[in-house]
C-alpha positions in Angstrom: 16.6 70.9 80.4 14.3 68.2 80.2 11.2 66.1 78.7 8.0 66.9 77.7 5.4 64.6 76.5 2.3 65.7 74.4 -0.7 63.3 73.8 -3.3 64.1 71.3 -6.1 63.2 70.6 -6.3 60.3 68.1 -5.8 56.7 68.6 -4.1 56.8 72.1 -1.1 54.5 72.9 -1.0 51.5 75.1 -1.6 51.9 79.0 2.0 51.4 79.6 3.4 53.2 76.7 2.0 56.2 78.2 2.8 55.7 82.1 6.5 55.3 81.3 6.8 58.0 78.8 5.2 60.4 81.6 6.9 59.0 84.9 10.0 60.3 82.9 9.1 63.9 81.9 8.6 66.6 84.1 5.7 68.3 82.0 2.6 66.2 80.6 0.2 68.3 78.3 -2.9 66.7 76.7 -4.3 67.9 74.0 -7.9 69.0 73.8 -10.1 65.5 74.3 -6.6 63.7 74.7 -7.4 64.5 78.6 -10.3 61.9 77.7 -7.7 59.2 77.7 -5.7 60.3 80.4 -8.2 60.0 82.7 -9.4 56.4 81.4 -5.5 55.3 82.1 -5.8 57.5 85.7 -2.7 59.7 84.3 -3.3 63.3 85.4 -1.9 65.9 83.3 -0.7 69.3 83.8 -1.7 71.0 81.4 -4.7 70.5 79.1 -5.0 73.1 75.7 -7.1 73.4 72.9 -10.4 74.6 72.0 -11.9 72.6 74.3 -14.5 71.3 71.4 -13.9 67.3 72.2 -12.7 67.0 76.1 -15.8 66.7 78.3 -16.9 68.7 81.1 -16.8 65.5 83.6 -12.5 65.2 82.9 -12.4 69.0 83.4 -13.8 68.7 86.7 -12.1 65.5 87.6 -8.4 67.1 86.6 -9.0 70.0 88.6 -5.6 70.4 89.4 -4.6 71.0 85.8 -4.1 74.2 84.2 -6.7 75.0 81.5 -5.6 76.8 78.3 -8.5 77.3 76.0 -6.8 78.6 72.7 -9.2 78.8 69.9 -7.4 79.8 67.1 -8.6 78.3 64.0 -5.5 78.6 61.9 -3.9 75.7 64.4 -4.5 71.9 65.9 -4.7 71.3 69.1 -1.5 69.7 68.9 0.1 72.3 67.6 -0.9 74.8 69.9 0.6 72.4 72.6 3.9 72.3 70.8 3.8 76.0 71.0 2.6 76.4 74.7 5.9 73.9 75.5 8.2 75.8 73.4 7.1 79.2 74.9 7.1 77.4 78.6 10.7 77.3 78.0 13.3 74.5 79.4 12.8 71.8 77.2 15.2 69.9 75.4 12.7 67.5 74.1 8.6 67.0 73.1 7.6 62.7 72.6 4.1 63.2 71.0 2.0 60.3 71.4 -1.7 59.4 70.1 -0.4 61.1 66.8 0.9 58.0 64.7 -3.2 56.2 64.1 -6.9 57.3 63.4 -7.7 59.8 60.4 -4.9 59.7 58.5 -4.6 63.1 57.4 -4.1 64.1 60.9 -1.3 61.3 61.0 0.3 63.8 58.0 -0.7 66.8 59.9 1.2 65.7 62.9 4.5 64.5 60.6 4.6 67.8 59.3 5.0 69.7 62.9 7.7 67.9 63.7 9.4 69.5 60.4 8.1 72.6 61.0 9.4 72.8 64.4 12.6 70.8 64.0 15.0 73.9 64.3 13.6 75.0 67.8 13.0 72.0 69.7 13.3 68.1 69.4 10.1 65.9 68.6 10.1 62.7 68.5 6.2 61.0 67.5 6.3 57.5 69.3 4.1 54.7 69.5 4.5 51.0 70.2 6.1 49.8 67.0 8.2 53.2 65.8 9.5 56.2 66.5 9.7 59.3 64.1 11.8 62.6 64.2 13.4 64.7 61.9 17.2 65.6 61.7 20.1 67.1 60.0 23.5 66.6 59.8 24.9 63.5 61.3 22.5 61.4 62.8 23.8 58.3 65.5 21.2 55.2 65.6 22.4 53.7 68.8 20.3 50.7 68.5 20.6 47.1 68.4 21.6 45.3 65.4 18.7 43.9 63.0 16.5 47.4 63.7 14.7 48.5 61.1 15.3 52.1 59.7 13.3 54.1 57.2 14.4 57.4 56.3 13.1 60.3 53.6 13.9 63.7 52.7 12.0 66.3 53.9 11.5 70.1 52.7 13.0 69.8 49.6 15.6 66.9 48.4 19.0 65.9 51.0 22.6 65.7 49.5 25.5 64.4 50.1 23.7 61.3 52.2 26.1 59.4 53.8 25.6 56.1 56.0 27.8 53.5 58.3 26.9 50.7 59.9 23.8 50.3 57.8 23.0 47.4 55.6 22.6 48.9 52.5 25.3 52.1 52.7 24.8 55.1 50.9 27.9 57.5 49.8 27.3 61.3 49.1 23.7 60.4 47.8 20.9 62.1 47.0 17.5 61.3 47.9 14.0 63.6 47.4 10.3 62.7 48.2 9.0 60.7 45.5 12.0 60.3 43.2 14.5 58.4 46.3 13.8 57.0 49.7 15.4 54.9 52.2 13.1 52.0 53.5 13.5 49.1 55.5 17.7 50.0 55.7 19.1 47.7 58.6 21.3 48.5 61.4 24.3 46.3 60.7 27.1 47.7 63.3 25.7 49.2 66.5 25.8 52.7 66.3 24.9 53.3 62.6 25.0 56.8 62.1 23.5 58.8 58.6 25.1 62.0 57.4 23.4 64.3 55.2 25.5 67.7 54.2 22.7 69.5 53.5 18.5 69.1 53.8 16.7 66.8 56.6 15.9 63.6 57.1 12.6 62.1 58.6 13.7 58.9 60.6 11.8 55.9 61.4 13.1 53.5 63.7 10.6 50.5 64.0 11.3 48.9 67.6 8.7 46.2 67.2 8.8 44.8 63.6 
């Protein structure tokens, strides 16, 4: 089992960002005109799908190894499409989605709402240079370094019995719901923190660079 990663095609991530996310996953897909960027960071990927409305002819040609899925189903994104080309690929434990957290922000809600709509068949995390963003259920370990930032918000209906350690300001069989309770700016106090939630699902934020 191993990692994917998925760039699309908003605002892509650093140079660097990108390179180390890809050198280690064994599958890199771009999105539609995400190939774009690839090539202007000299990043070839394997695979590039969408409806091949933005990428340009010249990065076809130039990432002629790649395999070209032209999908032009209008009920889905282009990053969608390349969630669902991973998923059926089969052997992943794990999709990082990058590009997805700037530009039109719609499409920055669009993109939060695959990785709850996916969440029960494979693991996204959305990652860019200050954050990271998955959803999750159950119990939860943030194995990260005291003084981290964490946001977190129920998703698809209101989460119960919320329970935290290690965080600095706990909760104890809470309840929180979109618009009525939220978690923001919690700190990690004691490393790990972890957050139960008995039942619903959480959408984490974990802001590396403050």
């Amino acid at each position: 089992m191993s990692v994917a990663v998925i760039l699309t095609h908003g605002i892509p991530p650093s140079r660097e960002t990108l390179r180390q996310a890809v050198s280690a996953a064994s599958l890199f897909v771009c999105a539609d005109g995400a190939a774009d960027h690839a090539l202007a960071y000299g990043v070839t990927p394997h695979v590039v799908i969408g409806d091949m409305d933005s990428v340009t002819k010249d990065t076809l040609a130039r990432f002629a190894s790649a395999e070209v899925v032209l999908d032009a189903d209008t009920e889905t994104t282009d990053t969608e499409k390349a969630i669902r080309y991973v998923i059926a690929r089969g052997g992943f434990r794990q999709i990082l989605l990058l590009g997805a957290s700037a530009d039109r922000l719609d499409h920055v809600v669009g993109h939060l709402s695959l990785l709850l709509r996916y969440s029960d068949r494979i693991a996204i995390t959305l990652l860019d240079e200050r954050c990271r963003a998955f959803v999750a259920t159950g119990t939860t370990t943030l194995d990260f370094p005291a003084g981290t930032v964490v946001s977190f918000f129920a998703v698809g209906g209101p989460a119960t019995g919320v329970t935290t350690q290690g965080l600095r300001y706990p909760l104890a069989q809470d309840r929180l719901e979109l618009g009525v309770r939220d978690s923001i700016s919690n700190v990690v106090e004691a490393r790990p923190a972890t957050v139960a939630v008995e039942q619903g699902r959480l959408l984490f934020f974990i802001v590396t660079d403050p």
